[in-house]
TIVO-2410 file (N, C-alpha, C; in nm, 3 decimals):
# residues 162
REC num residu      c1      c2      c3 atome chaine
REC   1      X   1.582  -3.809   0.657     N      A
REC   1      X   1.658  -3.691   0.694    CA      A
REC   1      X   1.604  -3.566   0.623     C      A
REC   2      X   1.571  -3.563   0.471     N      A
REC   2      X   1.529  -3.478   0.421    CA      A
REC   2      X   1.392  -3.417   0.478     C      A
REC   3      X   1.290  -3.480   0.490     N      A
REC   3      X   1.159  -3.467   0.557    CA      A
REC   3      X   1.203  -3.404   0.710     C      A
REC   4      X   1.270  -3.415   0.765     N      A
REC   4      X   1.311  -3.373   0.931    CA      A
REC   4      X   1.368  -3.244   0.908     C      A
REC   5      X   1.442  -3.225   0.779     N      A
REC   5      X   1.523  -3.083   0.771    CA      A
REC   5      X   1.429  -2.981   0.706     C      A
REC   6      X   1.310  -3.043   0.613     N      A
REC   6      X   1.214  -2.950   0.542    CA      A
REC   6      X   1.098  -2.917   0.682     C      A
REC   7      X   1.089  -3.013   0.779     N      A
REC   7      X   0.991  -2.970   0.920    CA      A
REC   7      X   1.048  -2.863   0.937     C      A
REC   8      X   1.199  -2.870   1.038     N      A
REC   8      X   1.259  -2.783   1.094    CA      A
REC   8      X   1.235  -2.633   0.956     C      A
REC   9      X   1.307  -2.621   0.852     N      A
REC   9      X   1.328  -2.512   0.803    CA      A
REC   9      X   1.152  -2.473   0.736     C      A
REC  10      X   1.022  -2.547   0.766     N      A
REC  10      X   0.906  -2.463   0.781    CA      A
REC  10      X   0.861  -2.418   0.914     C      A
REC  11      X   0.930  -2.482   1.060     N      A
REC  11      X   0.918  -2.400   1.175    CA      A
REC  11      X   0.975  -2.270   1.171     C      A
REC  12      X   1.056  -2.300   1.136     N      A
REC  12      X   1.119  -2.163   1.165    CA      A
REC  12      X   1.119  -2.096   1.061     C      A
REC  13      X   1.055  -2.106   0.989     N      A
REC  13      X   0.986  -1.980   0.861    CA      A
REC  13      X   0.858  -1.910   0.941     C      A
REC  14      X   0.815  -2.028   0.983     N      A
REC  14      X   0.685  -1.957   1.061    CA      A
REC  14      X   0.677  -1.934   1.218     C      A
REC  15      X   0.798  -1.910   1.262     N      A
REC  15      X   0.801  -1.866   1.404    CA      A
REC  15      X   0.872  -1.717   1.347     C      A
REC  16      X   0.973  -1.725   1.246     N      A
REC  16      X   1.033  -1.587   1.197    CA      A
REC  16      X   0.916  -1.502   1.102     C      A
REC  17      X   0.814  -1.556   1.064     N      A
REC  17      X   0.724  -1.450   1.039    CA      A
REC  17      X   0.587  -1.428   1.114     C      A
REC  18      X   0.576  -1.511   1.256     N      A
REC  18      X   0.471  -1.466   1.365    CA      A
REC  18      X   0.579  -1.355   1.424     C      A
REC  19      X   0.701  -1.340   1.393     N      A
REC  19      X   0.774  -1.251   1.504    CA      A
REC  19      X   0.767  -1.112   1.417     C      A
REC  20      X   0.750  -1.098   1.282     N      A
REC  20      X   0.735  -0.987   1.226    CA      A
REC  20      X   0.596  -0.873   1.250     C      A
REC  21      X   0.497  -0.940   1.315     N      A
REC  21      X   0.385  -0.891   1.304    CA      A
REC  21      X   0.331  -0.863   1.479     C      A
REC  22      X   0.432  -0.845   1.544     N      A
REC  22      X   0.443  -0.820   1.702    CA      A
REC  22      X   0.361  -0.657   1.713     C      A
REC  23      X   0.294  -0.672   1.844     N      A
REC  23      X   0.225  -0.552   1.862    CA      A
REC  23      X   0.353  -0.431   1.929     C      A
REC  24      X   0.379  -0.334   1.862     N      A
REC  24      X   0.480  -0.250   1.940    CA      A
REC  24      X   0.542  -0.225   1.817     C      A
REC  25      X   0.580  -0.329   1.692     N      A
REC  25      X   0.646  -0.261   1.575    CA      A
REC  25      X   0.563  -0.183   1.473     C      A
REC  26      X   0.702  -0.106   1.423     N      A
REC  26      X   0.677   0.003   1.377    CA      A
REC  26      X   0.665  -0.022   1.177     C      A
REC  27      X   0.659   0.014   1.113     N      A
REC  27      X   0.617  -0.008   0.976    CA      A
REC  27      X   0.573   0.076   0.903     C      A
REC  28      X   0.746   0.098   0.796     N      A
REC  28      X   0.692   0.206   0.715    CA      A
REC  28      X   0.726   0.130   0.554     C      A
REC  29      X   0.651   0.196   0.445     N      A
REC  29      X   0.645   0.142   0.324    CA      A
REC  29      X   0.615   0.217   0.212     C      A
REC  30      X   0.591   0.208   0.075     N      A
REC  30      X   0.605   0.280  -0.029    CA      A
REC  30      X   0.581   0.219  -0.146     C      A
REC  31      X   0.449   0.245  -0.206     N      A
REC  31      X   0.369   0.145  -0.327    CA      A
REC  31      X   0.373   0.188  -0.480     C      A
REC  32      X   0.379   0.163  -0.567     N      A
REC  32      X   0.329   0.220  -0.698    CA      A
REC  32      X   0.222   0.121  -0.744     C      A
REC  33      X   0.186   0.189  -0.826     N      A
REC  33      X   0.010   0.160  -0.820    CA      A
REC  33      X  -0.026   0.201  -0.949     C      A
REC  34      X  -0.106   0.115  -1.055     N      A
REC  34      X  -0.161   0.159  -1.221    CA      A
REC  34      X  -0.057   0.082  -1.288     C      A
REC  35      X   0.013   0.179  -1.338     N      A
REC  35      X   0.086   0.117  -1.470    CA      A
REC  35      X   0.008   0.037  -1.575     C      A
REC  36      X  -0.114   0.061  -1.616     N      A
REC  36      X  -0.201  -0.019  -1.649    CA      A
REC  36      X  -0.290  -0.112  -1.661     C      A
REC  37      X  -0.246  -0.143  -1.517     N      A
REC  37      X  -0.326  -0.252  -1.426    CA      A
REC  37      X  -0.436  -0.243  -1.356     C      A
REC  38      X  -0.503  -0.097  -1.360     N      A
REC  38      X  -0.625  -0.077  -1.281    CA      A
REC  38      X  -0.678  -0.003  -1.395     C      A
REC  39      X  -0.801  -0.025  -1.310     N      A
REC  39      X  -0.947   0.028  -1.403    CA      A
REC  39      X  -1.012   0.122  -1.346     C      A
REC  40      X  -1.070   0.204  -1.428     N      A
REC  40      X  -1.133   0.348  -1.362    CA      A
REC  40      X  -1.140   0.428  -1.518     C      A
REC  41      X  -1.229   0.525  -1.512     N      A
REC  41      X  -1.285   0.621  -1.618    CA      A
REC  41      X  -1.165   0.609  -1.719     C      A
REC  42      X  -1.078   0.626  -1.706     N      A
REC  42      X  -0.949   0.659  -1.797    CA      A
REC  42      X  -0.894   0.507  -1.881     C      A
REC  43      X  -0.894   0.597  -1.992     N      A
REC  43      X  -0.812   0.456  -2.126    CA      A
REC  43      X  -0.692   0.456  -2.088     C      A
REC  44      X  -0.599   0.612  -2.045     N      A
REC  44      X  -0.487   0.578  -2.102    CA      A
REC  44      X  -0.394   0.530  -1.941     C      A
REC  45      X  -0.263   0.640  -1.936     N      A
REC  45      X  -0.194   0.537  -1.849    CA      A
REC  45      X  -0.232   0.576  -1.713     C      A
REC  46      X  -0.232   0.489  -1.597     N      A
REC  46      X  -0.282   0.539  -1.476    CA      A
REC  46      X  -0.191   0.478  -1.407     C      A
REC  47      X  -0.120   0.602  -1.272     N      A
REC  47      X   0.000   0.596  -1.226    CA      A
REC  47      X   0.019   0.625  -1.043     C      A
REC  48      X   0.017   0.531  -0.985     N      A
REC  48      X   0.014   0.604  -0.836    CA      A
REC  48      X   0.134   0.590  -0.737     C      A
REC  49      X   0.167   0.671  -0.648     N      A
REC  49      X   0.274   0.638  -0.588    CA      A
REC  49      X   0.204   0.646  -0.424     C      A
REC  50      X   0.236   0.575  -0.348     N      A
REC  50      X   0.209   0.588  -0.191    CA      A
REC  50      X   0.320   0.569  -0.055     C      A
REC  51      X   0.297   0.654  -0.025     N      A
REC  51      X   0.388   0.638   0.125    CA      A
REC  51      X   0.318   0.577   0.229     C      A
REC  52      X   0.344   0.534   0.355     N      A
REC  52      X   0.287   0.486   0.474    CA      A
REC  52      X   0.344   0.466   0.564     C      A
REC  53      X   0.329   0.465   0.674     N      A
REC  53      X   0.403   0.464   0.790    CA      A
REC  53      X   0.235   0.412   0.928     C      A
REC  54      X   0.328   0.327   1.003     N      A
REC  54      X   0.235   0.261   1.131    CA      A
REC  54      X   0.255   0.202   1.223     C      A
REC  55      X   0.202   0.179   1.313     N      A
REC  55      X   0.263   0.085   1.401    CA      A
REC  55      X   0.130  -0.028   1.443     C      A
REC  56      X   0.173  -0.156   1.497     N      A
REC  56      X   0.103  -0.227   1.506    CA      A
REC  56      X   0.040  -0.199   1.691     C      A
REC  57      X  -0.046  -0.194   1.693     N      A
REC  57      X  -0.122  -0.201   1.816    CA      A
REC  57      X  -0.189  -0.257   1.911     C      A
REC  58      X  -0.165  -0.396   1.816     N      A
REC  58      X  -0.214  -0.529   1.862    CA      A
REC  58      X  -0.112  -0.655   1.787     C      A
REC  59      X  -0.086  -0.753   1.835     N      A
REC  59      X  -0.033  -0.889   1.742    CA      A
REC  59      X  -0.115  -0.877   1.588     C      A
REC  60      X  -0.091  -0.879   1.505     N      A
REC  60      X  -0.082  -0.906   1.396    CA      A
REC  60      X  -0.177  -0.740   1.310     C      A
REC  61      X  -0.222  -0.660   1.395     N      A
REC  61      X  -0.297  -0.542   1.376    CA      A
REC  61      X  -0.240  -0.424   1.316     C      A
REC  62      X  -0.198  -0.376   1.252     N      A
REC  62      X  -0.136  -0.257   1.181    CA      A
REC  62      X  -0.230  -0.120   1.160     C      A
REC  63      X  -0.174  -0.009   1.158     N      A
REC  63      X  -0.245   0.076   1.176    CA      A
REC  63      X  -0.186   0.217   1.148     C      A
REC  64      X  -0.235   0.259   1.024     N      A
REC  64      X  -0.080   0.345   0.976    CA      A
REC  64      X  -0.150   0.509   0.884     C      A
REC  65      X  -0.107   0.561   0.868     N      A
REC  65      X  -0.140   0.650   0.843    CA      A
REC  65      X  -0.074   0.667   0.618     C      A
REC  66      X  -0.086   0.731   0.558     N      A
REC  66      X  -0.108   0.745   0.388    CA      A
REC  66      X  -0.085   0.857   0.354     C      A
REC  67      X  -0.025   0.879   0.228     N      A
REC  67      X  -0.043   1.014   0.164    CA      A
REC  67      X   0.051   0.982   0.068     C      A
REC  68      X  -0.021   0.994  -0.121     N      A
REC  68      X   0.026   0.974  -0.186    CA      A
REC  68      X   0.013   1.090  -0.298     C      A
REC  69      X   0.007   1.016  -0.427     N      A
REC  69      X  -0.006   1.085  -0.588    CA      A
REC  69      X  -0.048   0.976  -0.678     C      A
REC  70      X  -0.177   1.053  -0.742     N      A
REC  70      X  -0.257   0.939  -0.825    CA      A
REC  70      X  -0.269   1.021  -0.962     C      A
REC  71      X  -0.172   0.927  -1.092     N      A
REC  71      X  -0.213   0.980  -1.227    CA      A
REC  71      X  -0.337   0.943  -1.272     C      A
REC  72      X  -0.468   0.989  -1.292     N      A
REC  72      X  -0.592   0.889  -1.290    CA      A
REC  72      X  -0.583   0.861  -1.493     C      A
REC  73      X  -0.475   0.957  -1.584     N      A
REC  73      X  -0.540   0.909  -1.677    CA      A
REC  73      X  -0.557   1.086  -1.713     C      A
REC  74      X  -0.492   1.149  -1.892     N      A
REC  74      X  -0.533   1.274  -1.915    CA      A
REC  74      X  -0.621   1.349  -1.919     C      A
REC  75      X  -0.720   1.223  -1.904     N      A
REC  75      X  -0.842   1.328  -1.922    CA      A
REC  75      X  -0.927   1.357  -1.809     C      A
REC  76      X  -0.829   1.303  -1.679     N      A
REC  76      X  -0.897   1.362  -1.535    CA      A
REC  76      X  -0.746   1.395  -1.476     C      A
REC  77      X  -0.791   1.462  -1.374     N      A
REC  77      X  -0.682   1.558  -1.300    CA      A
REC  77      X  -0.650   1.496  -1.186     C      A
REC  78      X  -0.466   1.535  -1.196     N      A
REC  78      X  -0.407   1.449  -1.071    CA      A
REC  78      X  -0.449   1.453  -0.966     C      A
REC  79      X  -0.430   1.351  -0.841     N      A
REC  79      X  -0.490   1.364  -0.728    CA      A
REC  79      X  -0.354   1.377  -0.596     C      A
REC  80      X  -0.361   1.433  -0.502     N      A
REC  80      X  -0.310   1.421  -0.366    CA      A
REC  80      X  -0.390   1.351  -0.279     C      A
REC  81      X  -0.346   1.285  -0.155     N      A
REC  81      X  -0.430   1.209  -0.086    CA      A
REC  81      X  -0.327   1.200   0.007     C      A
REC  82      X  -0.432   1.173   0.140     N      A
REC  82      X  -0.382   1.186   0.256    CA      A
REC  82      X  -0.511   1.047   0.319     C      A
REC  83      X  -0.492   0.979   0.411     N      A
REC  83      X  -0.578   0.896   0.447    CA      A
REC  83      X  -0.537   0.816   0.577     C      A
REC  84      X  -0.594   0.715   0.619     N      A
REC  84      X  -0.519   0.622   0.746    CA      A
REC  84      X  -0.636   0.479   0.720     C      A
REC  85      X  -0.562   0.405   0.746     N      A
REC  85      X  -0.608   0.278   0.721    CA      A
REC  85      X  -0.546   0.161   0.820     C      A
REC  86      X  -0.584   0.047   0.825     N      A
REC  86      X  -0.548  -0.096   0.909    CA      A
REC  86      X  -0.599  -0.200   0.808     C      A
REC  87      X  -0.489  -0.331   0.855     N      A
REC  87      X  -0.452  -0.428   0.774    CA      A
REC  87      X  -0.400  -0.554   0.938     C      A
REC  88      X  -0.494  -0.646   0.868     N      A
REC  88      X  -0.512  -0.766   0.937    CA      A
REC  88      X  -0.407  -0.905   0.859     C      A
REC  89      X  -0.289  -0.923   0.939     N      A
REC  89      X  -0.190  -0.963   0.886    CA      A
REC  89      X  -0.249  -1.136   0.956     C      A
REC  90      X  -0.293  -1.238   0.821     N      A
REC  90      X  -0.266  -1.397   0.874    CA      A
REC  90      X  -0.151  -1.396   0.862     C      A
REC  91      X  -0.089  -1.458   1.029     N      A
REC  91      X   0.038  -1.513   1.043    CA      A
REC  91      X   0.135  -1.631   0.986     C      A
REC  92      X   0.010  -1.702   1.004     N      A
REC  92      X   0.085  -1.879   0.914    CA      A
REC  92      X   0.117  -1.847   0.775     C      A
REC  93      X   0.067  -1.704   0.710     N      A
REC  93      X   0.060  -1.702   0.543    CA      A
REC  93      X   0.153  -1.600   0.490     C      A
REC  94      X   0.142  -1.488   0.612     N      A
REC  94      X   0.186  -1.325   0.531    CA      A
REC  94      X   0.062  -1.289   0.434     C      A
REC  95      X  -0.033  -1.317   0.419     N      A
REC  95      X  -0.153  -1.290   0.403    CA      A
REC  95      X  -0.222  -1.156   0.466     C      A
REC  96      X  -0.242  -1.040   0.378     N      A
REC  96      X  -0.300  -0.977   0.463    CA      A
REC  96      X  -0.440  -0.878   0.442     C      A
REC  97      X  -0.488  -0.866   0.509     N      A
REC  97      X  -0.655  -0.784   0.477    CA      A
REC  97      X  -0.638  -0.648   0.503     C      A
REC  98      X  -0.700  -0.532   0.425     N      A
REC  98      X  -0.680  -0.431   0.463    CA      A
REC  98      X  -0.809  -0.370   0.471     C      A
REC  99      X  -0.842  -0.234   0.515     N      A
REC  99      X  -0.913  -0.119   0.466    CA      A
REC  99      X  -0.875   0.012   0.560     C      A
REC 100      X  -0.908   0.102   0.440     N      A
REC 100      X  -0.872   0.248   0.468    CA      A
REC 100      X  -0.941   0.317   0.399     C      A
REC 101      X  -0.902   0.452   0.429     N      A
REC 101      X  -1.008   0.566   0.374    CA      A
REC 101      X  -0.872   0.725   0.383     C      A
REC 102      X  -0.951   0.759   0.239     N      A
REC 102      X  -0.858   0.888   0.227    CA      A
REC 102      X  -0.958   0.976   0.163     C      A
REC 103      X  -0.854   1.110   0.162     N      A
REC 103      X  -0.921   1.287   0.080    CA      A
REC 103      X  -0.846   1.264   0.007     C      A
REC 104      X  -0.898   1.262  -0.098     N      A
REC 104      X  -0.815   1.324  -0.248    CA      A
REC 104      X  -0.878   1.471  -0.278     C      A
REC 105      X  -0.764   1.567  -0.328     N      A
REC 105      X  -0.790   1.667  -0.381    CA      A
REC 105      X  -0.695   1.700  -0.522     C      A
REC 106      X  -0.805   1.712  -0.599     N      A
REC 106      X  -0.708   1.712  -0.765    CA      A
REC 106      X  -0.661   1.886  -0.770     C      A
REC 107      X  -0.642   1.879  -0.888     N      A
REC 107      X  -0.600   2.044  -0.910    CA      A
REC 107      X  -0.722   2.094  -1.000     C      A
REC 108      X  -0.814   2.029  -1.068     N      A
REC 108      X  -0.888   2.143  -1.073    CA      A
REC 108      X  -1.063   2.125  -0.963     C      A
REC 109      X  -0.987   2.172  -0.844     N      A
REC 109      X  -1.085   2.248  -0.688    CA      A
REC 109      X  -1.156   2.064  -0.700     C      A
REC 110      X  -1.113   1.965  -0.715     N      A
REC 110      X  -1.210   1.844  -0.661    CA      A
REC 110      X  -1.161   1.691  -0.605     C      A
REC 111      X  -1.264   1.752  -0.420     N      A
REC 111      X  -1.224   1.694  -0.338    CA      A
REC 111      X  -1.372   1.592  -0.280     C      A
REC 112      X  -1.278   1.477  -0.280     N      A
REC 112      X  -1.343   1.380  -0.237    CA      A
REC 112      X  -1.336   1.275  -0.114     C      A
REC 113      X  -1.404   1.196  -0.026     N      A
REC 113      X  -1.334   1.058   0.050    CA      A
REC 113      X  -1.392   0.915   0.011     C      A
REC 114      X  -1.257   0.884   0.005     N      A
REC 114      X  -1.250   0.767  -0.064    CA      A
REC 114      X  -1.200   0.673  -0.004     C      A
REC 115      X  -1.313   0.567   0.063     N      A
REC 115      X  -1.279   0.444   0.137    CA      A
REC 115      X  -1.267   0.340   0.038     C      A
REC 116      X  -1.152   0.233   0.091     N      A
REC 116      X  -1.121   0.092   0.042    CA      A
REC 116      X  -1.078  -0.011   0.106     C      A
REC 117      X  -1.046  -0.096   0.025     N      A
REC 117      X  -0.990  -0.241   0.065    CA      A
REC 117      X  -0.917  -0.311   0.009     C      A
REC 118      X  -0.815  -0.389   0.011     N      A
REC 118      X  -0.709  -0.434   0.004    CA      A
REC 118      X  -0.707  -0.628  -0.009     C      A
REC 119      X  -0.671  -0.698  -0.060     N      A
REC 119      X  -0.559  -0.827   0.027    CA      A
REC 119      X  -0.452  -0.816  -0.032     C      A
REC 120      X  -0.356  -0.852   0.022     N      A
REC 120      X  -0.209  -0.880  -0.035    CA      A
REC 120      X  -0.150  -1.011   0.030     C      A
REC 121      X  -0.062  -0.992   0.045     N      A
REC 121      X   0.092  -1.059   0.060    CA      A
REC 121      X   0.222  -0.984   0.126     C      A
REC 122      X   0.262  -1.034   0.218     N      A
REC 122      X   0.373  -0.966   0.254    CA      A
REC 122      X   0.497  -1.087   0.251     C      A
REC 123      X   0.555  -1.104   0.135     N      A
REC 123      X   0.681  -1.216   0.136    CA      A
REC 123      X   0.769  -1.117   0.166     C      A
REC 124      X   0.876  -1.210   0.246     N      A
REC 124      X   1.013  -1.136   0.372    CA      A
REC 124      X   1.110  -1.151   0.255     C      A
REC 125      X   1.187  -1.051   0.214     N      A
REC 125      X   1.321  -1.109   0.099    CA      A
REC 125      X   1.418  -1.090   0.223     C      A
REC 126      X   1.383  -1.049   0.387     N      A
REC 126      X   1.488  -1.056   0.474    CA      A
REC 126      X   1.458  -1.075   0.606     C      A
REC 127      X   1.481  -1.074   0.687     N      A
REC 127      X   1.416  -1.012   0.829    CA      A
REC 127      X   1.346  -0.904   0.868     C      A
REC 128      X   1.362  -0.815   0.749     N      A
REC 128      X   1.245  -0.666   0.836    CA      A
REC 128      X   1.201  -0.680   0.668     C      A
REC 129      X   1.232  -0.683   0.571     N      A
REC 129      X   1.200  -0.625   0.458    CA      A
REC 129      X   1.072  -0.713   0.363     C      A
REC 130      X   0.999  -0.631   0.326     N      A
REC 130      X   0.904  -0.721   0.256    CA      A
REC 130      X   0.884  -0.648   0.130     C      A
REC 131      X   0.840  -0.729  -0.017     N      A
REC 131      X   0.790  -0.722  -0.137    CA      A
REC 131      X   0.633  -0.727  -0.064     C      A
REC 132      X   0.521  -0.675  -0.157     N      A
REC 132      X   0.367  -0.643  -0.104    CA      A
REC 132      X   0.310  -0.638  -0.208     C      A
REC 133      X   0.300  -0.738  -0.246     N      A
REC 133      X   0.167  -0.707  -0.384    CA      A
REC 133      X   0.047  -0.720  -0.347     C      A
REC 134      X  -0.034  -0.639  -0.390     N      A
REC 134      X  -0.188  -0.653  -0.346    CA      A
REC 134      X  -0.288  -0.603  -0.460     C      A
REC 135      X  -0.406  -0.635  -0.435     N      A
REC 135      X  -0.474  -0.580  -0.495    CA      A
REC 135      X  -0.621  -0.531  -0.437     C      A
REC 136      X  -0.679  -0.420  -0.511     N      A
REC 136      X  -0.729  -0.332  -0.432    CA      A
REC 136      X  -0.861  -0.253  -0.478     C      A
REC 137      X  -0.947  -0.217  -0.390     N      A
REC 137      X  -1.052  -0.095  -0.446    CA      A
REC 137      X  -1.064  -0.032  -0.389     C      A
REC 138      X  -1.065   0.099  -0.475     N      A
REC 138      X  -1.109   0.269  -0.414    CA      A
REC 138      X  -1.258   0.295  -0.451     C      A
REC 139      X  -1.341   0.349  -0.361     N      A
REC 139      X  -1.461   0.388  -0.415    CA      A
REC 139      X  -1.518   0.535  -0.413     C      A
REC 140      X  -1.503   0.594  -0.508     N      A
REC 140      X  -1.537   0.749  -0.517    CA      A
REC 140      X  -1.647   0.740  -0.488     C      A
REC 141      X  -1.714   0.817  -0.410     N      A
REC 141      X  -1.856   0.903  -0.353    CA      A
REC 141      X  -1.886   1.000  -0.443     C      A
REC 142      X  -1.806   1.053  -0.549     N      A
REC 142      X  -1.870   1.184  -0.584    CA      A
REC 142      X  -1.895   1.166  -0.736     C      A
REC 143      X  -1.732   1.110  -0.788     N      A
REC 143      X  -1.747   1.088  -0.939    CA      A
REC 143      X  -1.679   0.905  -0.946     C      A
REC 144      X  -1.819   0.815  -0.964     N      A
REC 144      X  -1.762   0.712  -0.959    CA      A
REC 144      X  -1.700   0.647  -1.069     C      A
REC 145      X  -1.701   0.696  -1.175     N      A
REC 145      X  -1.689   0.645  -1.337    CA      A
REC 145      X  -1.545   0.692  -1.310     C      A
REC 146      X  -1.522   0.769  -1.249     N      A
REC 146      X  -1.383   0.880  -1.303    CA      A
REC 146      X  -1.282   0.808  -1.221     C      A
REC 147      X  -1.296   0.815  -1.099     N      A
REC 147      X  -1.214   0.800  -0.980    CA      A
REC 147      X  -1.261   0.630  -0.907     C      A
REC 148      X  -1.319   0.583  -0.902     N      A
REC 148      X  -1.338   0.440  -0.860    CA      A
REC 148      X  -1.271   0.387  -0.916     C      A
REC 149      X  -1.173   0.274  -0.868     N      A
REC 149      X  -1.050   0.209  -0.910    CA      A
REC 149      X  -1.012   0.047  -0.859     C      A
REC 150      X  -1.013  -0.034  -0.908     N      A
REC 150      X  -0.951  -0.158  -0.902    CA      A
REC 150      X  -0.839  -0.180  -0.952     C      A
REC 151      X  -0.723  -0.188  -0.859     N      A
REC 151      X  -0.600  -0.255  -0.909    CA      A
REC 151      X  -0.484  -0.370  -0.870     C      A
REC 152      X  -0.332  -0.327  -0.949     N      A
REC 152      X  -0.283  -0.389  -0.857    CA      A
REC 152      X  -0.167  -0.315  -0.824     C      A
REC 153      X  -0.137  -0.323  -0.709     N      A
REC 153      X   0.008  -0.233  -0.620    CA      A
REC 153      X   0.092  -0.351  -0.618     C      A
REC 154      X   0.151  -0.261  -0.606     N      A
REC 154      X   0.339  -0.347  -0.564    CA      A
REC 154      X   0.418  -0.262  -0.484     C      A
REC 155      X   0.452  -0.284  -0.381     N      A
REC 155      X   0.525  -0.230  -0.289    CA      A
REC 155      X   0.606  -0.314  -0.213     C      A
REC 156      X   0.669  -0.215  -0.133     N      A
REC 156      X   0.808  -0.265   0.015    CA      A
REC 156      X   0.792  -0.230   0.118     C      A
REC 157      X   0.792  -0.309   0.208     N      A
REC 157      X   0.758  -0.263   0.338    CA      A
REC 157      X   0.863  -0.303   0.463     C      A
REC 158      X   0.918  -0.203   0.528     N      A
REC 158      X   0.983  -0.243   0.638    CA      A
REC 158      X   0.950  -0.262   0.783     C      A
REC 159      X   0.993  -0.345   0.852     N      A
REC 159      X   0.872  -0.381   0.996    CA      A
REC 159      X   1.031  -0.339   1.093     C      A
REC 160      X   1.052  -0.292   1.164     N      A
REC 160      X   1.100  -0.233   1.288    CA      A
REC 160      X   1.124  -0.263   1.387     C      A
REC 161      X   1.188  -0.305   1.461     N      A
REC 161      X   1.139  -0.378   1.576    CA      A
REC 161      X   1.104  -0.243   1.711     C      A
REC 162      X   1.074  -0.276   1.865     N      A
REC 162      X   0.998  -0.230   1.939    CA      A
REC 162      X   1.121  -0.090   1.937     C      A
***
């Protein structure tokens, strides 16, 4: 009996999260990023916050647009960023692949684009709502010591339906 009730309650874990990743929903979310967990030019603390918003355009395809705030660390200057990116969601896992590309512009006059990549996780704590940890690289083109970054994010993400 136990074995028949653990089948059933992994079907339907994984028919309720092939249904989260439907082409037509919508998906918006919100990351923090550093806290000491990424690497880049700077010793001390490095701090990011991100917004996002997307919609999927295909079954499991996401496709969303960015714009955040990056503390890189005192002895380089904050950043704004604006960017758009896609993320390849495995269904059987919540597993997911990303890459994107953004402009950062700090405050003192320096602007850059900065493409990356991603995997994470999207675990459901509900029906639309997800925890997102991932981890990640940015690659500066201009100043790579300063601004090139490996970390890890933690975010929430909500999926929408059509």
């Amino acid at each position: 009996m136990k074995k028949i009730l653990i089948i059933m309650f992994a079907l339907l874990a994984t028919i309720t999260a092939n249904a989260q990743f439907e082409e037509g929903k919508k998906y918006i979310g919100a990351s923090l990023s550093g806290l000491n967990l990424s690497y880049n030019g700077s010793k001390e603390l490095s701090l990011g916050v991100n917004a996002t918003a997307g919609l999927f355009v295909a079954d499991n395809l996401l496709l969303y647009g960015q714009a955040g705030f990056d503390h890189p660390g005192k002895d380089i200057d904050n950043t704004l960023y604006a960017g758009v990116g896609g993320r390849y969601y495995i269904t059987q896992n919540g597993i997911f692949l990303g890459a994107n590309t953004k402009f950062i512009h700090s405050s003192g006059n320096y602007n850059d684009f900065m493409p990356g990549v991603e995997i994470g996780y999207a675990f459901f704590i509900s029906h639309t709502v997800t925890i997102e940890p991932s981890l990640y690289y940015q690659q500066s083109f201009k100043r790579h010591s300063d601004y090139s970054t490996i970390g890890l994010r933690i975010g929430f993400g909500i999926y929408l339906g059509d």
